[in-house]
DOTIBA-540386 format. One record per residue (C-alpha): residue in three letters; x, y, z negated. Coordinates in steps of 0.5 Angstrom, whole numbers, plus 500, padded with zeros to 3 digits. Layout:
<recs>
<rec type="Ala" c1="X" c2="Y" c3="Z"/>
...
</recs>
This chain:
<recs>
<rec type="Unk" c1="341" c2="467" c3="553"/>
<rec type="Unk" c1="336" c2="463" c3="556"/>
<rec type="Unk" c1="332" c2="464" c3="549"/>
<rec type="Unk" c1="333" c2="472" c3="551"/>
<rec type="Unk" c1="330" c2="470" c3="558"/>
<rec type="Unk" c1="325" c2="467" c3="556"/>
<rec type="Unk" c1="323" c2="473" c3="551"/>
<rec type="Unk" c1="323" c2="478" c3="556"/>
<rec type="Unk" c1="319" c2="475" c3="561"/>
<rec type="Unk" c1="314" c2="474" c3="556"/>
<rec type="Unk" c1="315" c2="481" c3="555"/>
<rec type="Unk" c1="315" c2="483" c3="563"/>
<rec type="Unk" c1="309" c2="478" c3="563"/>
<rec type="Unk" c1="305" c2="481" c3="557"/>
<rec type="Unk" c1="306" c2="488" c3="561"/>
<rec type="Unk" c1="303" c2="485" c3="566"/>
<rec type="Unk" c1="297" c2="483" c3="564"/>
<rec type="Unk" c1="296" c2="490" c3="561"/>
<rec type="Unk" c1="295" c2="494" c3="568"/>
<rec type="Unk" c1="288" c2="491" c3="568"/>
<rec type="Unk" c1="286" c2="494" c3="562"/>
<rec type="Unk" c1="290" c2="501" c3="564"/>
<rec type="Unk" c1="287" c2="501" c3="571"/>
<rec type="Unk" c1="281" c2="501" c3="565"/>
<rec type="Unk" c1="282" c2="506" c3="561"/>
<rec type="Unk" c1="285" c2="510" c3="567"/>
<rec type="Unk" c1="278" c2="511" c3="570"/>
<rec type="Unk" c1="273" c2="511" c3="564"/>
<rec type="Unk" c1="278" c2="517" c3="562"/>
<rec type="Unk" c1="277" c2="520" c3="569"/>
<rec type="Unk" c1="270" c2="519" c3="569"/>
<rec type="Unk" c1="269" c2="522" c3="562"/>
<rec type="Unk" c1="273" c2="528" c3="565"/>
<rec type="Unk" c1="268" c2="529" c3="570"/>
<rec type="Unk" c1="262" c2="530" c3="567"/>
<rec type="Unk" c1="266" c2="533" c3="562"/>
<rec type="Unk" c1="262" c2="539" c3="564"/>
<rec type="Unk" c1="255" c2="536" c3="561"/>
<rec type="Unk" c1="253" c2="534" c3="555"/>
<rec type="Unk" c1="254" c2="527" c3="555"/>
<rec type="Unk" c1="261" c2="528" c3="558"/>
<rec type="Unk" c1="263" c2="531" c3="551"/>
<rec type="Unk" c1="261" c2="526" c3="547"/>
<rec type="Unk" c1="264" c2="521" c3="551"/>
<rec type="Unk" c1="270" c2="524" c3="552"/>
<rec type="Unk" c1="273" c2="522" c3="545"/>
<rec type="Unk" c1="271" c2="515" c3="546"/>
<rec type="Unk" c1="275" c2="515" c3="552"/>
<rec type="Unk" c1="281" c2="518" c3="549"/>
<rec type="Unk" c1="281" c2="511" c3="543"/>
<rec type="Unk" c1="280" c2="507" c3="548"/>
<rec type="Unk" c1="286" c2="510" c3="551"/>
<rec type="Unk" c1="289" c2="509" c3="545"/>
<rec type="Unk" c1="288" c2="501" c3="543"/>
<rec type="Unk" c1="292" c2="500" c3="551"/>
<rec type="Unk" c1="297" c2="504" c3="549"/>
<rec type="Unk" c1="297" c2="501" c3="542"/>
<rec type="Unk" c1="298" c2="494" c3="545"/>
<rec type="Unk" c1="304" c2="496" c3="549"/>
<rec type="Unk" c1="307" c2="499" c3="543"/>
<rec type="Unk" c1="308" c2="493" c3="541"/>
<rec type="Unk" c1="309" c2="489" c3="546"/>
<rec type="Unk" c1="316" c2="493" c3="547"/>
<rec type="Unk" c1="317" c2="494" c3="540"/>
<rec type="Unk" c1="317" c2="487" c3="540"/>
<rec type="Unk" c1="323" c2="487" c3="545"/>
<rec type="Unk" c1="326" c2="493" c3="542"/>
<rec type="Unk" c1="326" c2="490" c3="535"/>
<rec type="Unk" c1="324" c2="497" c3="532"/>
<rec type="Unk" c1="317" c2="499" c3="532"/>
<rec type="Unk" c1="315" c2="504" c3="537"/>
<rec type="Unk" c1="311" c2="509" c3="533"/>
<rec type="Unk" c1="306" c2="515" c3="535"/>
<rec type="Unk" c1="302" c2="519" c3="530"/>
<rec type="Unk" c1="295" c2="522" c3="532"/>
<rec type="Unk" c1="291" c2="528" c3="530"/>
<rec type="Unk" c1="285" c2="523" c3="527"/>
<rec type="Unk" c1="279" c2="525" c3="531"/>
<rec type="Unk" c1="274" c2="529" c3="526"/>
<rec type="Unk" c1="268" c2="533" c3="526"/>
<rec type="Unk" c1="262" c2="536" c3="531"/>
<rec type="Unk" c1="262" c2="534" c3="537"/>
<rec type="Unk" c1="266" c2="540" c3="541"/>
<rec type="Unk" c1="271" c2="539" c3="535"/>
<rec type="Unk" c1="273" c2="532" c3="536"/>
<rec type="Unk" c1="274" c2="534" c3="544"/>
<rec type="Unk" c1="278" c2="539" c3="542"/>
<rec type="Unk" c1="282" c2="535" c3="538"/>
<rec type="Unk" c1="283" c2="530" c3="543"/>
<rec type="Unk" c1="285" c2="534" c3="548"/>
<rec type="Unk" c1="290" c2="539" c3="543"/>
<rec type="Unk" c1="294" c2="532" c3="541"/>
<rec type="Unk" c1="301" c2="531" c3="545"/>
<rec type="Unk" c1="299" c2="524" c3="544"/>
<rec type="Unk" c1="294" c2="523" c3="549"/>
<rec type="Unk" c1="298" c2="526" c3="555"/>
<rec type="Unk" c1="303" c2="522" c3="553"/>
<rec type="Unk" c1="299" c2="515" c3="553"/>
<rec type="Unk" c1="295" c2="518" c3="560"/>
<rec type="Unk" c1="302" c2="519" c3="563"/>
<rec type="Unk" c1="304" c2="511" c3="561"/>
<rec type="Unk" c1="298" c2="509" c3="563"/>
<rec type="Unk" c1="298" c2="512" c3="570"/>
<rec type="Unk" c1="306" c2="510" c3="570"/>
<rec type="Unk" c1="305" c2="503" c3="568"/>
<rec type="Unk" c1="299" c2="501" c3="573"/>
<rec type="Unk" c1="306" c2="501" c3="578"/>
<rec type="Unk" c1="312" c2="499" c3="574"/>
<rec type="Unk" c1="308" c2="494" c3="571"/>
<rec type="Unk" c1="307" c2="488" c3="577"/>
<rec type="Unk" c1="313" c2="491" c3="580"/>
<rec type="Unk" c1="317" c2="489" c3="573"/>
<rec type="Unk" c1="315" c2="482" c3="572"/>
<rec type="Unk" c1="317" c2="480" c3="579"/>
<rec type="Unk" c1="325" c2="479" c3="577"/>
<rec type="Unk" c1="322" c2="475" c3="572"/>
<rec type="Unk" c1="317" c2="470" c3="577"/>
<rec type="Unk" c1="321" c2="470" c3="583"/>
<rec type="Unk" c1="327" c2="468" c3="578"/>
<rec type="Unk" c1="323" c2="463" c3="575"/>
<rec type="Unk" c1="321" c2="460" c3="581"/>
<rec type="Unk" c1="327" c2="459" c3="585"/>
<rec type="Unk" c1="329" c2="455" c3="579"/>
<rec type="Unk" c1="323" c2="451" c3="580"/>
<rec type="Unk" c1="324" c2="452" c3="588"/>
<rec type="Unk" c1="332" c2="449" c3="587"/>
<rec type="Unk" c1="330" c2="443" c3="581"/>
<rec type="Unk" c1="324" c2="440" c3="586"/>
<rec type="Unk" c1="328" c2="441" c3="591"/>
<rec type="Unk" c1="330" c2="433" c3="592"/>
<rec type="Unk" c1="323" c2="431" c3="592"/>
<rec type="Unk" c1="322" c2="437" c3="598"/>
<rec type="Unk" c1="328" c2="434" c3="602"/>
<rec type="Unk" c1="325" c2="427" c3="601"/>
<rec type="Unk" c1="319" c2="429" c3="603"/>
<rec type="Unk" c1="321" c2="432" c3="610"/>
<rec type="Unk" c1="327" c2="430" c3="611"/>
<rec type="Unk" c1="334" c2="433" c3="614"/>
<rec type="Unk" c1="331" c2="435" c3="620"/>
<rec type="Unk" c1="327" c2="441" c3="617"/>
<rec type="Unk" c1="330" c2="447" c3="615"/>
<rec type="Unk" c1="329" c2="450" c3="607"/>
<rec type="Unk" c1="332" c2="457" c3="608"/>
<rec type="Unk" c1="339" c2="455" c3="607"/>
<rec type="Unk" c1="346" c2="457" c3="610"/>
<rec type="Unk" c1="349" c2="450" c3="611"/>
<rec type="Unk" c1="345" c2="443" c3="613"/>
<rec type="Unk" c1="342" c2="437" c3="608"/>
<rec type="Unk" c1="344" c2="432" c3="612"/>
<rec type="Unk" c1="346" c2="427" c3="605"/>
<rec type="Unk" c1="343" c2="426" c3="599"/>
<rec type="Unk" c1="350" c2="428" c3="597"/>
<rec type="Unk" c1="349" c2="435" c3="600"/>
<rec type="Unk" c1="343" c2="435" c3="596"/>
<rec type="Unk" c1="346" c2="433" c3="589"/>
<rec type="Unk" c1="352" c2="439" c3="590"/>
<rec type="Unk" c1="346" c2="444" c3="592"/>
<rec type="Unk" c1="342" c2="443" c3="587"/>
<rec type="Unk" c1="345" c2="445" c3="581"/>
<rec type="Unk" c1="350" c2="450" c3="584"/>
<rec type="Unk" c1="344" c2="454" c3="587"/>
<rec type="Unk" c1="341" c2="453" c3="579"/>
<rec type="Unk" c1="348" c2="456" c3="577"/>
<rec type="Unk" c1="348" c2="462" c3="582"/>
<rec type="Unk" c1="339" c2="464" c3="580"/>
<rec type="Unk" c1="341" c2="463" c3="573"/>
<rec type="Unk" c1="348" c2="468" c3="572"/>
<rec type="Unk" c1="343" c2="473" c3="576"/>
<rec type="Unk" c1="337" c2="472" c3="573"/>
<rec type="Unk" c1="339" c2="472" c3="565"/>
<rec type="Unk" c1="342" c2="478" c3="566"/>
<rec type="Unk" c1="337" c2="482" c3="570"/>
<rec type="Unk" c1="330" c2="480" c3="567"/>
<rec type="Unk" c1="333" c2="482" c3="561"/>
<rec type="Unk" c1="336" c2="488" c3="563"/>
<rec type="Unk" c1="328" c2="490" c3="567"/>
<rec type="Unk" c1="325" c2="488" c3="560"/>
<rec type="Unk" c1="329" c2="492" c3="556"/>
<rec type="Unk" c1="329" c2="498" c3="561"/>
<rec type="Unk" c1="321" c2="498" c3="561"/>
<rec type="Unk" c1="321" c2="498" c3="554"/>
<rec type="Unk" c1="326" c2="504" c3="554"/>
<rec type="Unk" c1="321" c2="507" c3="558"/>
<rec type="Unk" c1="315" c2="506" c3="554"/>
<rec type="Unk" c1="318" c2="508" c3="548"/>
<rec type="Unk" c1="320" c2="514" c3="551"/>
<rec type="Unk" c1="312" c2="516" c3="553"/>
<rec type="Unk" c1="309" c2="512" c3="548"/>
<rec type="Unk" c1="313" c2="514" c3="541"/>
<rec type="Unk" c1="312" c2="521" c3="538"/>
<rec type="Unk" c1="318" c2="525" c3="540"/>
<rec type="Unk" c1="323" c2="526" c3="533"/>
<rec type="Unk" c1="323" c2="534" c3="534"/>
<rec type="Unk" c1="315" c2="533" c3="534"/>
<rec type="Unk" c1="315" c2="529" c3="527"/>
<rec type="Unk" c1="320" c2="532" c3="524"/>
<rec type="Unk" c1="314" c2="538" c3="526"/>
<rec type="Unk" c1="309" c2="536" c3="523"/>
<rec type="Unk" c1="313" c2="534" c3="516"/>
<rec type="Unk" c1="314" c2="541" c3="517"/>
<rec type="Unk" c1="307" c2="543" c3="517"/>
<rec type="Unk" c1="304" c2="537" c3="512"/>
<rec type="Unk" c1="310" c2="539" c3="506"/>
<rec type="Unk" c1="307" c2="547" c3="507"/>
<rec type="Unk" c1="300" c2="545" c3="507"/>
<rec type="Unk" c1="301" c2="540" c3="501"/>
<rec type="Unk" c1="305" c2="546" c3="497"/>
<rec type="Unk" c1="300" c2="551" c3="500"/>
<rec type="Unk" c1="294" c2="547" c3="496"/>
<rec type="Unk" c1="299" c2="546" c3="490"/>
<rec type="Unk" c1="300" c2="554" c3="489"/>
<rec type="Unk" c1="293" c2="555" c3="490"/>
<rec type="Unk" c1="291" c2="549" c3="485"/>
<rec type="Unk" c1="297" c2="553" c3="480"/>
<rec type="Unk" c1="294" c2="559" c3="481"/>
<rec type="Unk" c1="286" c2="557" c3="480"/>
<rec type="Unk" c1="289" c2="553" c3="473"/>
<rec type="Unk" c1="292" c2="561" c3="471"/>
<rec type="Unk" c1="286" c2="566" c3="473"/>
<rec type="Unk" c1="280" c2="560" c3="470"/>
<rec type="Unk" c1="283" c2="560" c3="465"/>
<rec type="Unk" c1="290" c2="562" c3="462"/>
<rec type="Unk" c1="289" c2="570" c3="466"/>
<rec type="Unk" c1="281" c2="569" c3="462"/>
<rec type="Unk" c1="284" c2="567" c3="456"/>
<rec type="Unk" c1="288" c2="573" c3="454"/>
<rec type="Unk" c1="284" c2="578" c3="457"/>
<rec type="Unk" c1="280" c2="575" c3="452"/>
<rec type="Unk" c1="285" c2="576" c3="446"/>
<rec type="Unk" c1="286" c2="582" c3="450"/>
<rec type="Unk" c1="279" c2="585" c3="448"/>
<rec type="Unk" c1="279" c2="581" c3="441"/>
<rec type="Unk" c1="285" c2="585" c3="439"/>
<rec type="Unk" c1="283" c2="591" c3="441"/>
<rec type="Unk" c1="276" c2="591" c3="438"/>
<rec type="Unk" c1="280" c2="589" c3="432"/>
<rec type="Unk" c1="285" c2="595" c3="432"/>
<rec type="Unk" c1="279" c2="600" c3="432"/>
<rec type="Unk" c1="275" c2="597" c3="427"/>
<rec type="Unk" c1="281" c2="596" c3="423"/>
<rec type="Unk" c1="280" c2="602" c3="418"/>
<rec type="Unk" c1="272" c2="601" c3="417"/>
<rec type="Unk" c1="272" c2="595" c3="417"/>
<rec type="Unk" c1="278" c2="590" c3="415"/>
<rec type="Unk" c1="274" c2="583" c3="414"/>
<rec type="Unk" c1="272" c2="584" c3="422"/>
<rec type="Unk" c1="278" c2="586" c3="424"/>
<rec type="Unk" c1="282" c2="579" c3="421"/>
<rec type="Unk" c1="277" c2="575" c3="424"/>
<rec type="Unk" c1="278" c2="577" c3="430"/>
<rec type="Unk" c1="286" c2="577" c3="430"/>
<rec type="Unk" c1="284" c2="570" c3="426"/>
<rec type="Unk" c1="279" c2="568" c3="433"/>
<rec type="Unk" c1="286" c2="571" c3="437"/>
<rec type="Unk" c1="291" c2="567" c3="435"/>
<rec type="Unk" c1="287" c2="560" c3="435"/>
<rec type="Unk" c1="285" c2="562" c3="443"/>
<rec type="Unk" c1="293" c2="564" c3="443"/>
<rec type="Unk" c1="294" c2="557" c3="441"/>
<rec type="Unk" c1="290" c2="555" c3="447"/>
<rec type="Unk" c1="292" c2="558" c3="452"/>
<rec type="Unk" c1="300" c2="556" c3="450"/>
<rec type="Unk" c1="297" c2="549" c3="451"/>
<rec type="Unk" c1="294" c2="550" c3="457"/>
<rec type="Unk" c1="300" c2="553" c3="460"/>
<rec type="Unk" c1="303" c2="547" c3="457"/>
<rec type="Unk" c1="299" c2="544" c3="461"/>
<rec type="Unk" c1="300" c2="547" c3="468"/>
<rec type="Unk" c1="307" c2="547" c3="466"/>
<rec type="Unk" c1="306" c2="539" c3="466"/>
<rec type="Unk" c1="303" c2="539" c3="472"/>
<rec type="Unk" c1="309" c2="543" c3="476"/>
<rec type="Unk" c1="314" c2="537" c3="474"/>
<rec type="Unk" c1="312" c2="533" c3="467"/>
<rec type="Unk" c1="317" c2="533" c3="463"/>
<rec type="Unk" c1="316" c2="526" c3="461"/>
<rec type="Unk" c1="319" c2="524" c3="468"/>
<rec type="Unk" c1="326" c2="528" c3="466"/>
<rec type="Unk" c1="326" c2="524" c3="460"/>
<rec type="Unk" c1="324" c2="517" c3="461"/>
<rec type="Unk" c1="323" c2="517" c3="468"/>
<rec type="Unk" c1="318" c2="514" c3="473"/>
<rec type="Unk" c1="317" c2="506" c3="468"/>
<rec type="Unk" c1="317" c2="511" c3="462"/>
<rec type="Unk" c1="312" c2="516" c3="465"/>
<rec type="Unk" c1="307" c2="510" c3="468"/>
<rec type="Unk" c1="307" c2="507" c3="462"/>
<rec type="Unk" c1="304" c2="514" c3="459"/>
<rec type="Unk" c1="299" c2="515" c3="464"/>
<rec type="Unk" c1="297" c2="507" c3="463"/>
<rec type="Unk" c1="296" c2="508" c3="456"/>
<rec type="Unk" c1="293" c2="514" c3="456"/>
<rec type="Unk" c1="288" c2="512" c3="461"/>
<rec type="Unk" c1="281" c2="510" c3="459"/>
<rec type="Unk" c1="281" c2="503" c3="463"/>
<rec type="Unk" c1="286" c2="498" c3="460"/>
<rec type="Unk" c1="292" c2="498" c3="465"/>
<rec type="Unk" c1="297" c2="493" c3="466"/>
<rec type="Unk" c1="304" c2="496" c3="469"/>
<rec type="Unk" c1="310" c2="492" c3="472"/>
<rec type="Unk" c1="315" c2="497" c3="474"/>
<rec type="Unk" c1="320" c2="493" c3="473"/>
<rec type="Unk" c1="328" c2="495" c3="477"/>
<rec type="Unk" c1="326" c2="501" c3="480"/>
<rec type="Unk" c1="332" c2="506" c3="476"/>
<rec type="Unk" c1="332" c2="514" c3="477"/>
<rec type="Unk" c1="330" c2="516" c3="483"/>
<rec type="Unk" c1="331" c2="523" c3="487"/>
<rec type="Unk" c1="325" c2="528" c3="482"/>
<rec type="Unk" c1="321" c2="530" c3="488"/>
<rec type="Unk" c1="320" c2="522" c3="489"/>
<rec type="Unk" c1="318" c2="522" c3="482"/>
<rec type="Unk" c1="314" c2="527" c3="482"/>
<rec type="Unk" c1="310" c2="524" c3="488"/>
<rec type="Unk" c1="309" c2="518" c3="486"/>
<rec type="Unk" c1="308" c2="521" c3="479"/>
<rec type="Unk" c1="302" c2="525" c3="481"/>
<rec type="Unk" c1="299" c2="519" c3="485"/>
<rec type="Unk" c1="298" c2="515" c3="480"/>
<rec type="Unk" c1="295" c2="519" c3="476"/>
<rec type="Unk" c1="291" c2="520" c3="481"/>
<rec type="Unk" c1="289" c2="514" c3="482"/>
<rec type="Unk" c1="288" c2="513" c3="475"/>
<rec type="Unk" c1="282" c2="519" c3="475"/>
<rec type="Unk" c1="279" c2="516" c3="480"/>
<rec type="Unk" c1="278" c2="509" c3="477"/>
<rec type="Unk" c1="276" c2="512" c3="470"/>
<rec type="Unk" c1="271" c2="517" c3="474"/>
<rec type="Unk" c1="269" c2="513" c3="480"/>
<rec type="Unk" c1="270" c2="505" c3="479"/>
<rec type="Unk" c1="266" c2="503" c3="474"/>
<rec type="Unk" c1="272" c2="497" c3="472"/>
<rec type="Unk" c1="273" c2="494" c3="467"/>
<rec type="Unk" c1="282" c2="493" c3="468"/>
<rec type="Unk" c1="286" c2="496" c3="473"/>
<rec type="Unk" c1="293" c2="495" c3="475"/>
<rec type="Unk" c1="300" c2="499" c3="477"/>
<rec type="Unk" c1="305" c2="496" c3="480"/>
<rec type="Unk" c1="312" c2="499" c3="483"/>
<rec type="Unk" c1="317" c2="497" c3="485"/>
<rec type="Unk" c1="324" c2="500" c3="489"/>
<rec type="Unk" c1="326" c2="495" c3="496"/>
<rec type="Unk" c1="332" c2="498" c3="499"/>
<rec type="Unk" c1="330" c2="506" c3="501"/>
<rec type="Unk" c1="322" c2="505" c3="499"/>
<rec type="Unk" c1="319" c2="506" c3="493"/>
<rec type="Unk" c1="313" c2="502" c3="493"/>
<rec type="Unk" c1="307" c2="504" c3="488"/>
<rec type="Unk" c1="300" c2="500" c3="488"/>
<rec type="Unk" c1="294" c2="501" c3="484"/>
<rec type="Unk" c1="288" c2="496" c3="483"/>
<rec type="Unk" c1="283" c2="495" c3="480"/>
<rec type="Unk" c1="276" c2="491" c3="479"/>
<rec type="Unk" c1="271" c2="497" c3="481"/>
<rec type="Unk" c1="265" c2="497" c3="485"/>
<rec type="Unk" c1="270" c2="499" c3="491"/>
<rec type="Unk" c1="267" c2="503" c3="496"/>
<rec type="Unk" c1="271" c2="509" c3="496"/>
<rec type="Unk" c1="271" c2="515" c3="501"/>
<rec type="Unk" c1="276" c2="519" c3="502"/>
<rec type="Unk" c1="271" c2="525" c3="504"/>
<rec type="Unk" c1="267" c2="525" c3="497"/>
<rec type="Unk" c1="272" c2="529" c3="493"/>
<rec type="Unk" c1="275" c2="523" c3="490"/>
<rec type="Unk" c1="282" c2="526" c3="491"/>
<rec type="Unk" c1="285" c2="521" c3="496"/>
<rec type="Unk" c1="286" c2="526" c3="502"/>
<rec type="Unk" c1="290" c2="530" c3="497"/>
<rec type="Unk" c1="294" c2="523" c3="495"/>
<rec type="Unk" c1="295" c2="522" c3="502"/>
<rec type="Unk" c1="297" c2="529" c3="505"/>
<rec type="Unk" c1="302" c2="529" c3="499"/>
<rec type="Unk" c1="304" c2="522" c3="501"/>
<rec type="Unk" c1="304" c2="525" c3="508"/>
<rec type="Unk" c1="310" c2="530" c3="506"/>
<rec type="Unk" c1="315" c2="525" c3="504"/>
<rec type="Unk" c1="313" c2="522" c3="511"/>
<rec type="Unk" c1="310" c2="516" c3="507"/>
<rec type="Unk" c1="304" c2="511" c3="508"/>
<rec type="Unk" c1="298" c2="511" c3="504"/>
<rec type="Unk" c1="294" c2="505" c3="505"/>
<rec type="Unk" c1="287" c2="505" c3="502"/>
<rec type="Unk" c1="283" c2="498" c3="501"/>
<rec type="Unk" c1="275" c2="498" c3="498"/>
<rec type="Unk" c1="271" c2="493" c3="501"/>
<rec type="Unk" c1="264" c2="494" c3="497"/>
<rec type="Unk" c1="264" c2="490" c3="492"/>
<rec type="Unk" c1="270" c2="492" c3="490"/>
<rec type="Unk" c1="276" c2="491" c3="489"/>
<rec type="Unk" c1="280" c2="497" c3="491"/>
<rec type="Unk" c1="288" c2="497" c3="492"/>
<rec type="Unk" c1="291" c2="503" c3="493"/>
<rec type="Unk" c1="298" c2="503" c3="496"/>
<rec type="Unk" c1="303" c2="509" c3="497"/>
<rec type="Unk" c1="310" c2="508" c3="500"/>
<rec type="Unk" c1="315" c2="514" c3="499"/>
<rec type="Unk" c1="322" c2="514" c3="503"/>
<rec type="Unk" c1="326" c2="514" c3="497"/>
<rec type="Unk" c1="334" c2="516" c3="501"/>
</recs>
């Protein structure tokens, strides 16, 4: 219980220091809304919005930290010209949400850190209390409701008062911690309703990409093979009569580009779901894309089991993924797989000892990985210092 006090009035002491920085916020983002109608005003506002960010970042963790579950929110990454990035931050949810905590936390949070100071001030009151009585004597008037007249007097009221601020202080700063931090939650955290929203919308776009991807394989290729085949056929079913030799070498020219073409469908098929995944699971089926790949690649994949197919196939794609990059990009000389299953998340870690450096905007493909990591409401973390080495760390929910 003391140690529960103690914990919140740390809390309720962070919050308050906190208020300046919101005060802060709060006016650099008026000022920019202001002059919003000039040029500069535009260009200032998305910088407002992070600062607004990083305080309401702060005060996440500070109330996650006394919830004991982090306090999430999710934002629409700030991109683009300068009229897209305002309407980006002005388009978030979450940036109404952290301005209206920051305007609320200018009030609550002094008020809410004096249950915290007056307690641990009238305990400190109570234990010098001897020291004043000594000092002044029993002739002057502490605010008491009966007199100290003996030091016996003094003796029975210094712990009972002690008692009497504990039982009310170890249960009420708690209680006004836990109450901000709800609030801060309840501003502060992206409503459930919106995330599973925005899951929504990343699955459809990552299928969407997905049947555009499958689509572009069938009219490059197998669609313009077998017009191909179509036209060899045909040319050969009219010059069959006059002049058989050529009509065989086109059916023979036909056939081979039917064998391609099954090839490449086989392919596209693979690339829906490969089969290697059914069976011989997510080990097996990293260690085929281990030994296939260019660069020497050691694996550990070790207790990982049968996972539910759509995981597989994620973790699958990413992998291979990241494999092409290191084999096109990197420059190394090795890399190394790792995954692993803790719990109800699956892990999967590529590194390798390249020149580092990679940018998810060059067409590398890693925003691809990231919105297919995205519609299994998973994280991907990116790490390429320059110089290297790069560490690409996906985690799939895998319930």
């Amino acid at each position: 219980m003391v140690r529960r006090t103690v914990t919140a009035t740390g809390r309720l002491l962070l919050g308050l220091l906190l208020v300046p920085l919101c005060l802060l916020a709060l006016a650099v983002t008026f000022f920019t809304l202001v002059v919003s109608a000039t040029y500069l005003g535009l260009i200032l506002l998305p910088f407002a919005i992070r600062l607004n960010r990083a305080v309401a970042s702060l005060a996440r963790r500070n109330a996650g930290a006394w919830l004991g579950t982090p306090v999430t929110a999710s934002y629409h990454p700030i991109r683009g010209g300068v009229l897209a990035r305002v309407r980006v931050v002005m388009g978030d949810p979450q940036t109404w949400r952290d301005l209206a905590f920051l305007a609320q936390h200018v009030v609550t949070g002094p008020f809410g850190a004096i249950p915290a100071v007056a307690f641990w001030g009238a305990l400190g009151w109570a234990l010098s209390l001897p020291l004043w009585w000594d000092a002044f004597g029993p002739d002057h008037h502490i605010y008491l409701p009966w007199a100290l007249d003996s030091w016996a007097t003094v003796a029975f009221t210094v712990p009972l008062f002690m008692a009497l601020v504990a039982a009310a202080g170890f249960r009420v700063v708690p209680l006004v911690a836990e109450g901000l931090s709800q609030l801060a939650r309840s501003l502060l955290a992206t409503p459930q309703h919106v995330r599973l929203a925005e899951r929504v919308a990343e699955a459809l776009d990552a299928h969407g990409h997905e049947l555009r991807r499958i689509e572009r394989d069938l009219h490059d290729g197998a669609q313009a093979r077998l017009v191909s085949i179509a036209m060899r056929l045909g040319i050969a079913e009219r010059v069959l009569a006059t002049d058989p030799g050529k009509a065989a070498a086109l059916i023979t020219e036909a056939r081979q580009s039917t064998e391609e073409t099954m090839t490449e469908l086989r392919e596209i098929i693979r690339g829906m779901y490969p089969p290697i995944l059914a069976d011989r699971g997510l080990p097996g089926a990293v260690a085929a894309l281990a030994a296939r790949s260019p660069v020497p690649v050691e694996t550990e994949t070790a207790d990982v089991g049968r996972l539910p197919a759509a995981v597989e196939a994620a973790a699958y794609f990413v992998i291979a993924e990241a494999l092409t990059n290191v084999a096109r990009h990197s420059s190394a000389t090795k890399a190394t797989i790792v995954v692993r299953r803790t719990e109800n998340r699956l892990t999967a870690e590529v590194t390798d000892d390249g020149r580092g450096g990679a940018d998810e905007d060059g067409g590398s493909g890693l925003a691809g990985i990231r919105r297919r990591v995205s519609a299994f409401d998973g994280v991907t973390t990116l790490t390429s210092p320059p110089g290297g080495p790069t560490t690409l760390r996906v985690e799939l929910p895998c319930e």
